[in-house]
C-alpha positions, 0 to 999 in steps of 0.5 A, spaced: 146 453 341 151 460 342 155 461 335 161 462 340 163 457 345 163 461 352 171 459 354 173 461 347 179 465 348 179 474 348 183 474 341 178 469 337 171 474 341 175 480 339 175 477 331 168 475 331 166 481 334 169 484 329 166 480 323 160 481 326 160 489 325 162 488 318 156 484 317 152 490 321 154 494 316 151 489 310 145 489 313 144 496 314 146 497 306 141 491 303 136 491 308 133 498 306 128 497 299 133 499 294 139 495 297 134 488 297 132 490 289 140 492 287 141 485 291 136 482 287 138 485 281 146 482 282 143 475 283 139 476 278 145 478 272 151 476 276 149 469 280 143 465 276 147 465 269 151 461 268 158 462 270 162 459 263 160 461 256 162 457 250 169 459 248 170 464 254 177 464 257 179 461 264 180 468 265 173 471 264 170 465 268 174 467 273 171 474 273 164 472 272 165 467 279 168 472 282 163 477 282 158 472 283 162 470 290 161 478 292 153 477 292 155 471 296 158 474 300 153 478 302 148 474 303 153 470 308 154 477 312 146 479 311 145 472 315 150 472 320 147 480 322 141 477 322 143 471 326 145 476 332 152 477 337 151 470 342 153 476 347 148 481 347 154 486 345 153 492 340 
């Protein structure tokens, strides 16, 4: 099954394609030894502890859920490299 269909038009091929460079670049930062240990050192401190703590405000929430989000985005850029160009392009 292609990620992309075959009559998707020049303008959507070209924004995936660029997508698709950016999660490149995250594959080649965390798939080396010391990204995939800073990686899991992120997932550790900033994604498997709970975001709210007690008399926290919105605010601090809101910081804490974003820099989970950012370790989660990455994960989402490592596996879309990962899954490949449906086109065989570079």
């Amino acid at each position: 099954m292609d990620l992309i269909p075959e009559n998707t038009d020049a303008q959507q091929r070209e924004n995936w394609a660029k997508a698709f460079a950016i999660a490149k670049m995250h594959a080649d930062v965390f798939n080396t030894e010391a990204g995939k240990e800073l990686l899991a050192h992120w997932e550790r401190v900033l994604v498997w502890r709970p975001i709210v703590q007690p008399n926290d405000t919105q605010f601090a929430a809101g910081i804490r859920e974003g820099q989970a989000d950012i370790v989660r985005q990455i994960r989402f850029n490592l596996d879309f490299a990962r899954k490949g160009n449906p086109w065989g392009e570079t």
